[in-house]
N, C-alpha and C positions, 0 to 999 in steps of 0.2 A: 638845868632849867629850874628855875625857881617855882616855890607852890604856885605864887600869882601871877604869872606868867602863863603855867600851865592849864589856867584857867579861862582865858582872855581869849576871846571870837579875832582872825583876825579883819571881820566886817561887823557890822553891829546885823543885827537879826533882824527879820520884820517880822517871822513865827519863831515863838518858843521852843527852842530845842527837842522839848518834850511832843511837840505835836507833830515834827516831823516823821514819827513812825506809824501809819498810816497802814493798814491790815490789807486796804481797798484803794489802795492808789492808782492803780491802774484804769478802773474805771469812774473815776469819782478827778474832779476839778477843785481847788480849794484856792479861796481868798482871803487874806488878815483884814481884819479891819480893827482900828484903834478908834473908839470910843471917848472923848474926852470928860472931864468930870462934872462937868457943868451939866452932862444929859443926864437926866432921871431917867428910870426906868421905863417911865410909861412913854417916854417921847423913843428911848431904844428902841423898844420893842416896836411901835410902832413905825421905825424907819426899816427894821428887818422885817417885819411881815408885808412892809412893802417893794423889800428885794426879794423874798419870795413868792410874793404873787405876780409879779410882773416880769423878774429876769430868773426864777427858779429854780433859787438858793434856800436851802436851809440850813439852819444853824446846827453847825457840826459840834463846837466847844466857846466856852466862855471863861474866861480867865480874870477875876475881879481883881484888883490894886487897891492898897491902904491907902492909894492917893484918890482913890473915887472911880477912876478909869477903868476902862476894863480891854480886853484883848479879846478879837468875835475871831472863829473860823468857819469863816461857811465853806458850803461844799454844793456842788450840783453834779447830776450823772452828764461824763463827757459829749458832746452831740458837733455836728459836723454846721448845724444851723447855726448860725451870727444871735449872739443875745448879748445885750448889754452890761457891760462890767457893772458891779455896785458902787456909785459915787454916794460918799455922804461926807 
C-alpha cells in the first residue's frame, strides 16, 4: 500500500475525522453543518442562536477554512420528543 493510498477515506466525510471521538456520545445527538464563505459572522451566529433556541442545539465545535468556510457541530441531549433538524 502506498503512503497516499493509506490516507485516502473510502467515502469523503461530512465530520472531521478529529471530531468523531466524542467522551459523551451516548447521551448527546450531533449534527455538521457547512457554513459557506460568503456568511459573516454576525449573519452565523445568528442563524445558530436561532437553532438553538427553537430546535436545542448548541454549538459543540467550530472548524474555520483558509477558504472563509467553516465546519459547525452542534450537539443536543438525546430526547425521545420530535424536534426539528437544523436546515440552513
Amino acid at each position: 500500500m502506498t503512503r497516499a493510498s493509506a490516507h485516502r477515506s473510502p467515502r469523503r466525510r461530512s465530520i472531521p475525522a478529529s471530531w468523531e471521538e466524542t467522551s459523551d456520545e451516548g447521551e448527546y445527538e450531533y449534527v455538521p453543518l457547512r457554513l459557506p464563505p460568503e456568511i459573516n459572522r454576525v449573519t452565523a451566529s445568528m442563524r445558530l442562536s436561532i437553532q438553538a433556541e427553537y430546535g436545542g442545539w448548541e454549538l459543540s465545535r467550530v472548524r474555520a477554512y483558509t477558504d472563509g468556510s467553516r465546519r459547525v457541530l452542534l450537539r443536543r441531549r438525546k430526547t425521545t420528543a420530535p424536534v426539528p433538524e437544523p436546515g440552513m
